[in-house]
Backbone as CSV, one residue per row, in Angstrom:
resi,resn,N_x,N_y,N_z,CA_x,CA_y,CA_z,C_x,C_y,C_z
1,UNK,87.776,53.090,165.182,89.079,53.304,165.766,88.917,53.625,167.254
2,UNK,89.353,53.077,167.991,89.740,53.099,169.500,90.372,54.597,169.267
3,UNK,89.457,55.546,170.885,90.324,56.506,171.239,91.365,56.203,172.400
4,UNK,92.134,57.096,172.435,93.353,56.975,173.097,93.259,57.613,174.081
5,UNK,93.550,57.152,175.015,93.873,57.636,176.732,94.932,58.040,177.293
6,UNK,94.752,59.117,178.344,96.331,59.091,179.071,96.440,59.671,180.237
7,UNK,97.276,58.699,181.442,97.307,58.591,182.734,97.757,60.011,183.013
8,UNK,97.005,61.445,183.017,97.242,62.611,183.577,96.381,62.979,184.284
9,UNK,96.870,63.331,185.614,96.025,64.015,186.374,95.218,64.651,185.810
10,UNK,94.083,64.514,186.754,92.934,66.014,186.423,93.701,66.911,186.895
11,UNK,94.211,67.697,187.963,94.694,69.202,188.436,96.130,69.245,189.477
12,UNK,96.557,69.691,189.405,97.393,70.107,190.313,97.104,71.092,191.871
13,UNK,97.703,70.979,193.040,97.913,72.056,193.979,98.783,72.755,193.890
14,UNK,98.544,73.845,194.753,99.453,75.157,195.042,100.521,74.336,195.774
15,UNK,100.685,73.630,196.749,101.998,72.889,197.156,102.743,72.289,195.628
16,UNK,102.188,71.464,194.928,102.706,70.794,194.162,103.822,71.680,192.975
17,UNK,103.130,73.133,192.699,103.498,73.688,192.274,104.860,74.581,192.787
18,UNK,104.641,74.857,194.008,105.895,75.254,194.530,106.955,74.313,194.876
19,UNK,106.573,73.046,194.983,107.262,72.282,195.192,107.977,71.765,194.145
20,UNK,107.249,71.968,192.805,108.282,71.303,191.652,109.109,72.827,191.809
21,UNK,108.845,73.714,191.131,109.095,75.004,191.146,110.705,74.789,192.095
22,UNK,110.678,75.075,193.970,111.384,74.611,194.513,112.442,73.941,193.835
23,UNK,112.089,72.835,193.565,113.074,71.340,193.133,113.716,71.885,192.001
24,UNK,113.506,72.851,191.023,114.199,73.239,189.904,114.987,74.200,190.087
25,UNK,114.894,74.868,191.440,115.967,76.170,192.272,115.707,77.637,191.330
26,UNK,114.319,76.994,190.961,113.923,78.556,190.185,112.708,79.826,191.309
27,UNK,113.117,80.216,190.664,112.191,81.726,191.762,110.915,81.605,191.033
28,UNK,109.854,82.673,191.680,108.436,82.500,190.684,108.512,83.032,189.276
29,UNK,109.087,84.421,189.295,109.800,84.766,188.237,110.241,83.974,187.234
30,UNK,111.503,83.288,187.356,111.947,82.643,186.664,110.888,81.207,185.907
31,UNK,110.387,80.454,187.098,109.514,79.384,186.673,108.085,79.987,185.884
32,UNK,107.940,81.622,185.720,107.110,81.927,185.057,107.595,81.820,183.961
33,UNK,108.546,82.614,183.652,109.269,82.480,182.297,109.882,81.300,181.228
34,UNK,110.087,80.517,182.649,110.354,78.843,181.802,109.002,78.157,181.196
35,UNK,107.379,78.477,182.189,106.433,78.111,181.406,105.770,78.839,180.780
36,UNK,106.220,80.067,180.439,105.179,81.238,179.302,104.386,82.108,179.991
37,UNK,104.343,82.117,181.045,102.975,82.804,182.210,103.721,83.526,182.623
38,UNK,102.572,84.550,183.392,102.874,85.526,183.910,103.227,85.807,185.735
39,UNK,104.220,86.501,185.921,104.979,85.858,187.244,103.328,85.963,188.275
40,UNK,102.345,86.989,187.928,101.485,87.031,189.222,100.731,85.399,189.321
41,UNK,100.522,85.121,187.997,99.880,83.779,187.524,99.981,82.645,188.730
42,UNK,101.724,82.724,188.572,102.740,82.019,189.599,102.389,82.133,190.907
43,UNK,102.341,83.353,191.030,102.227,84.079,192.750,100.401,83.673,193.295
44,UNK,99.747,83.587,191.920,98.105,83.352,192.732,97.858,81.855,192.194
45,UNK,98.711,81.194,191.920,98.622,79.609,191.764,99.296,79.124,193.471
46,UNK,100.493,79.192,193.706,100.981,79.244,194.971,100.523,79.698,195.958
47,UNK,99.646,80.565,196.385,98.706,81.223,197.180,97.500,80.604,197.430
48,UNK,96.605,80.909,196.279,95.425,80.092,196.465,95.367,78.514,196.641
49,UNK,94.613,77.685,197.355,94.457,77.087,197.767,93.621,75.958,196.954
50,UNK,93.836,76.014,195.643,92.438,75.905,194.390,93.122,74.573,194.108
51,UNK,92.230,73.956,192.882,92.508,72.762,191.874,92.714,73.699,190.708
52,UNK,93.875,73.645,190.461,94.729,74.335,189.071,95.002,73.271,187.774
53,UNK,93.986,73.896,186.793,93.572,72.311,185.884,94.449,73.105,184.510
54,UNK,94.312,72.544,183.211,95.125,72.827,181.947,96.350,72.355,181.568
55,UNK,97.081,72.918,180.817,98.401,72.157,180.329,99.398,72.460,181.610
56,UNK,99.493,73.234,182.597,100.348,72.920,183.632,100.283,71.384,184.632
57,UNK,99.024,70.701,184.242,98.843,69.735,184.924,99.756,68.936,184.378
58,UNK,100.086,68.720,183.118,100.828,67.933,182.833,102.234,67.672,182.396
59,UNK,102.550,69.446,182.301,104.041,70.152,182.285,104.221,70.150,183.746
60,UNK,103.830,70.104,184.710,104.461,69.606,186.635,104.677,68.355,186.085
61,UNK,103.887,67.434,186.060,104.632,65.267,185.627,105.196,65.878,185.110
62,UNK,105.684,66.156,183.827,106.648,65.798,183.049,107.917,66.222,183.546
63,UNK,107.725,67.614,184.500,109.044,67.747,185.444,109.382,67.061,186.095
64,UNK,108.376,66.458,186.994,108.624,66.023,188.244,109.376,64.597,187.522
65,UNK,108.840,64.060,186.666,109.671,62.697,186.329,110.891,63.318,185.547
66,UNK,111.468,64.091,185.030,112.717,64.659,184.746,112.919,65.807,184.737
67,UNK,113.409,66.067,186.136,113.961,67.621,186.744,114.904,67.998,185.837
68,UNK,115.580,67.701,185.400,116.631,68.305,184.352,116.539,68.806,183.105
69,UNK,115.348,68.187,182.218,114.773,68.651,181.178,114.728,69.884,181.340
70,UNK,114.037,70.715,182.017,113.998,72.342,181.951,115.073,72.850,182.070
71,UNK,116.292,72.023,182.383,117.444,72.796,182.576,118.119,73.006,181.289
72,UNK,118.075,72.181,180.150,118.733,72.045,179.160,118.114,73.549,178.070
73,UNK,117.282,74.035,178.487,116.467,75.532,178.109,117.385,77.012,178.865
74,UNK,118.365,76.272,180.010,118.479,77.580,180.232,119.503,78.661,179.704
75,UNK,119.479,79.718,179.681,120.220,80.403,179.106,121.805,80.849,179.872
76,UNK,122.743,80.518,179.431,124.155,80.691,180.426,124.103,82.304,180.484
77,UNK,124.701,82.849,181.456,125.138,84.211,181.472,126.028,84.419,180.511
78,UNK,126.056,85.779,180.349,126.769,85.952,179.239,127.896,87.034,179.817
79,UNK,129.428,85.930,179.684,130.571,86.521,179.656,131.580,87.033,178.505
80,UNK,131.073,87.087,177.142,131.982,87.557,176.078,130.767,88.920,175.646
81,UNK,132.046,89.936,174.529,131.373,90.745,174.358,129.775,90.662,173.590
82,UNK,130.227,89.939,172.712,129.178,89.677,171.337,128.261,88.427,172.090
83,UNK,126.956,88.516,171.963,126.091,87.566,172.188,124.922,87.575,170.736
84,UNK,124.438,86.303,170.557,124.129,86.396,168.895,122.936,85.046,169.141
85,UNK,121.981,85.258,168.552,120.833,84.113,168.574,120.870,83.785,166.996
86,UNK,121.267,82.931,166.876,120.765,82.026,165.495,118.987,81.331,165.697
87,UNK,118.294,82.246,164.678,117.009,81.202,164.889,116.647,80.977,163.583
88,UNK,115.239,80.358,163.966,114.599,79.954,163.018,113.336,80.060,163.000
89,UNK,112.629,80.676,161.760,111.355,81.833,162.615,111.542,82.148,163.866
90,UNK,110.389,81.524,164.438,110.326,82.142,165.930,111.193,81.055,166.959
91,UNK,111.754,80.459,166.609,112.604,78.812,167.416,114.357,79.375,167.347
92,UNK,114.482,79.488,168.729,116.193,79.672,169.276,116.582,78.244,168.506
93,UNK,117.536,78.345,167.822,118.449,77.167,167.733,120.080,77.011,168.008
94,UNK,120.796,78.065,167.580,121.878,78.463,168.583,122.278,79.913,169.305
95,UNK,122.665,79.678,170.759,122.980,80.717,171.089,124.592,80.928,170.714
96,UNK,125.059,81.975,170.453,126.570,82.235,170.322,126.931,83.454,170.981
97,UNK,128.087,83.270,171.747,128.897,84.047,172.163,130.505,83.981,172.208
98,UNK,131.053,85.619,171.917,131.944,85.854,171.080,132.724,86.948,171.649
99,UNK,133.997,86.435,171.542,135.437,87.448,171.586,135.900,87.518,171.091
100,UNK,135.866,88.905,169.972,136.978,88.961,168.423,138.029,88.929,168.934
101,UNK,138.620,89.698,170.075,139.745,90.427,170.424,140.390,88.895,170.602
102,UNK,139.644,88.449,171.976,140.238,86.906,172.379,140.211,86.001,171.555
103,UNK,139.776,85.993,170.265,139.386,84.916,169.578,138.659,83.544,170.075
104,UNK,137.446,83.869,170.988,137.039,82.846,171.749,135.226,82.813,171.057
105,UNK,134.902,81.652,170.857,133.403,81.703,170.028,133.162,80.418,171.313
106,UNK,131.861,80.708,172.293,131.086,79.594,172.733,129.778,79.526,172.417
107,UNK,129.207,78.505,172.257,127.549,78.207,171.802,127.268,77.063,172.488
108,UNK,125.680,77.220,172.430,124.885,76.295,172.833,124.015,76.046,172.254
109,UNK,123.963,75.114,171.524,122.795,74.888,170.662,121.211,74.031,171.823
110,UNK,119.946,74.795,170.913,118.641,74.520,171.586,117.919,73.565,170.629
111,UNK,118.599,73.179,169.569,117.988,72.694,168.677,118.129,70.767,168.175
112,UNK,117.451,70.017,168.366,118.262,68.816,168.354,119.002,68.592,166.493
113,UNK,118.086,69.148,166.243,118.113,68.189,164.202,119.750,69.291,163.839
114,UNK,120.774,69.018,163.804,121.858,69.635,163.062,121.591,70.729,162.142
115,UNK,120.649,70.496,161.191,120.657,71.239,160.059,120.197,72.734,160.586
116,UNK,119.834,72.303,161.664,119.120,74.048,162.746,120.651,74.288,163.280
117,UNK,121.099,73.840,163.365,122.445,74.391,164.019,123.223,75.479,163.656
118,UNK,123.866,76.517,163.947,124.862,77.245,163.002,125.453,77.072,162.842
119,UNK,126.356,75.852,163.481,127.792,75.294,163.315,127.239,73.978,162.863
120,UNK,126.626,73.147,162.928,126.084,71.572,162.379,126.210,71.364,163.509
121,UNK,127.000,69.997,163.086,127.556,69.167,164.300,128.986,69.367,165.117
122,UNK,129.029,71.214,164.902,130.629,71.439,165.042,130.373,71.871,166.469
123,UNK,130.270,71.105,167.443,130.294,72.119,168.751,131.245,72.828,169.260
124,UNK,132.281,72.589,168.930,133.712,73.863,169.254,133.785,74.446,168.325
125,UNK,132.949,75.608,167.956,133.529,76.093,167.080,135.028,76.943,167.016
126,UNK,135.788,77.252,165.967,136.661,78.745,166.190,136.276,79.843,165.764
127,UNK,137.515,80.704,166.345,136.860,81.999,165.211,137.174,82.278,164.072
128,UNK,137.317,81.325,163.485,137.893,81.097,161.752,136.079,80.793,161.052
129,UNK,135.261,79.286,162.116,134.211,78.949,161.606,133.440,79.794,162.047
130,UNK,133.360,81.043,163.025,132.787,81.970,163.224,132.517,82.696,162.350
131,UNK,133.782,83.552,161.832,133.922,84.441,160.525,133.060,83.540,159.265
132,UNK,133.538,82.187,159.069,132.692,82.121,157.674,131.053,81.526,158.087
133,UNK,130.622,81.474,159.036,129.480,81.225,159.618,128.413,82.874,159.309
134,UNK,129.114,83.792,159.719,129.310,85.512,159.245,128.739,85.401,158.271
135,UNK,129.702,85.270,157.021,130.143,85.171,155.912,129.006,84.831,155.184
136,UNK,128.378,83.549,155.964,127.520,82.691,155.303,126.080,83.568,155.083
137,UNK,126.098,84.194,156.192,124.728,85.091,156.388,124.799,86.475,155.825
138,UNK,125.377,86.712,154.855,125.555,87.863,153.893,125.627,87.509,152.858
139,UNK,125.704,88.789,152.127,125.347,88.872,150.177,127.061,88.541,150.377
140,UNK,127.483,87.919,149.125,128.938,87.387,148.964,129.827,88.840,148.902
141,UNK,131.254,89.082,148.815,132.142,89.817,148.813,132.019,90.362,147.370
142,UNK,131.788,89.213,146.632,132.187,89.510,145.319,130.870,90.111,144.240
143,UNK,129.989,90.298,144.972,128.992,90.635,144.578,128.743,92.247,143.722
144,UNK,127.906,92.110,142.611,128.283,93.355,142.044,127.477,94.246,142.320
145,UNK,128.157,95.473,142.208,127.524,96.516,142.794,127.180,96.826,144.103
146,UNK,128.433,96.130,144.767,128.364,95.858,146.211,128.750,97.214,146.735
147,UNK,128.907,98.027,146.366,129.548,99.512,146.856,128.158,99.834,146.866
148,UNK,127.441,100.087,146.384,125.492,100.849,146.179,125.344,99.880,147.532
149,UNK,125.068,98.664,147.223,124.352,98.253,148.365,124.825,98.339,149.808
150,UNK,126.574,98.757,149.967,126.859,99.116,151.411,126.070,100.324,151.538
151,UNK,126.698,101.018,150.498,125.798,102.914,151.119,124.401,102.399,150.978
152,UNK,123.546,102.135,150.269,122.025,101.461,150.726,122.186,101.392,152.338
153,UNK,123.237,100.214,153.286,122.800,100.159,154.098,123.481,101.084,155.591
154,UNK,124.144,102.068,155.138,124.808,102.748,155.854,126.372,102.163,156.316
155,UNK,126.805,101.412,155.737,128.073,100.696,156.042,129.452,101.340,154.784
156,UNK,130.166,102.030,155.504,131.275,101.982,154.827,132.166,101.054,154.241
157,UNK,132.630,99.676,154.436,133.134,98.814,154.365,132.319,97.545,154.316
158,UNK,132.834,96.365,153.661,132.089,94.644,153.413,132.819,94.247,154.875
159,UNK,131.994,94.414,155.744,131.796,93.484,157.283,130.693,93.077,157.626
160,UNK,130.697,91.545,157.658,129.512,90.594,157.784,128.839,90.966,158.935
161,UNK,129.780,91.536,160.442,128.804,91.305,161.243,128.263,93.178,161.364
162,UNK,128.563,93.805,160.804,128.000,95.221,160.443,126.746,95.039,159.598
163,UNK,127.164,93.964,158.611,125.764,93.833,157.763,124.731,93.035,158.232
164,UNK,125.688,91.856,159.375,124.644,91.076,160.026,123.485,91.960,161.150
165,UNK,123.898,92.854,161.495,123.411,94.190,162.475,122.274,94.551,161.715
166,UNK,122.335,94.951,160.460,121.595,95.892,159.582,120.176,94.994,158.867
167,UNK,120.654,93.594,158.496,120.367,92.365,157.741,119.494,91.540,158.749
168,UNK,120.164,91.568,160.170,119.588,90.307,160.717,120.409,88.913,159.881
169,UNK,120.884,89.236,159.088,121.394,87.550,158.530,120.459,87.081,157.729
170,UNK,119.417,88.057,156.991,118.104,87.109,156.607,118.574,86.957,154.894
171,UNK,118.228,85.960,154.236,118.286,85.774,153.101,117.280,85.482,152.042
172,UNK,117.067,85.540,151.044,115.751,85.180,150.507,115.419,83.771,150.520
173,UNK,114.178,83.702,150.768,113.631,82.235,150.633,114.678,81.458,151.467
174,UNK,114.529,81.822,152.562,115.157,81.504,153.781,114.310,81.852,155.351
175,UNK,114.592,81.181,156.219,113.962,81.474,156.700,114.438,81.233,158.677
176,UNK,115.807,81.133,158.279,117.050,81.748,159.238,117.324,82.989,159.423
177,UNK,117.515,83.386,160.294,117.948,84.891,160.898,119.145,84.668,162.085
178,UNK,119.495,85.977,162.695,120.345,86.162,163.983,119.758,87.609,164.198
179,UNK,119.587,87.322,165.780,119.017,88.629,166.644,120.712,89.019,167.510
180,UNK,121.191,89.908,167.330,121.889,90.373,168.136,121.931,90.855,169.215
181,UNK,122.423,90.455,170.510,121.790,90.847,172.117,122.713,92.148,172.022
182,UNK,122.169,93.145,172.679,122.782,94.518,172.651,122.560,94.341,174.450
């Protein structure tokens, strides 16, 4: 069997790096955090004057031929009260944010395959598919002996996102959760 080849640089420069960096209107900070490293990493790649070899050699191409790709990672500020990560193990798949009062639910899903989605293929959600989205990530209403298991979890009342707080949303033999941004 023929091995396989591929047109990647051996290394990158400290220009090249600030320069994609630059082109994405990210700070060192930030472009640390978009590639996993650590901001000084950033600061003595840009500085020194070296051949900077490894998987950044080939995460710069892949920017440089589509600047926008890293953008589709970024995280919007967050203007509603409730902010909520739907994942999966360790993989963001939707972000949600939420106004009971306003009745306003926005998301962004990180995930391409639907079935990672929390809404599917519903990208507007409401706050009707909010609530049973909730809903979905808890022990049912009707469940018995559901009075033991609120006091079990310190909850006076059956509220999904009180139990989603307590729960994480996790279910058995599942392997979905929600992290709640505080």
């Amino acid at each position: 069997m023929k091995t396989r080849r591929f047109a990647v640089n051996e290394y990158v420069t400290s220009k090249e790096i600030k320069d994609v960096r630059k082109k994405l209107g990210l700070t060192q900070k930030e472009f640390a955090q978009l590639i996993g490293i650590s901001k000084p990493t950033v600061e003595r790649w840009e500085r020194e004057n070296t051949q900077i070899k490894g998987p950044i050699v080939l995460l710069l191409q892949m920017l440089l031929h589509d600047p926008d790709y890293a953008l589709q990672f970024e995280i919007p500020a967050r203007k509603l009260p409730i902010r909520m990560w739907y994942m999966y193990k360790n993989k963001v798949c939707t972000l949600i944010d939420v106004d009971e009062v306003k009745q306003i639910v926005q998301i962004k899903n990180y995930a391409d395959n639907i079935m990672f989605r929390a809404f599917g293929s519903n990208q507007k959600p409401d706050i009707e598919d909010y609530r049973e989205f909730l809903e979905s990530r808890c022990f049912p209403r009707t469940r018995d002996k559901m009075k033991l298991v609120l006091r079990d979890l310190g909850i006076p009342f059956y509220d999904p996102y009180l139990i989603i707080q307590k729960t994480e949303g996790r279910m058995a033999e599942d392997d979905f959760w929600i992290r709640i941004e505080k």
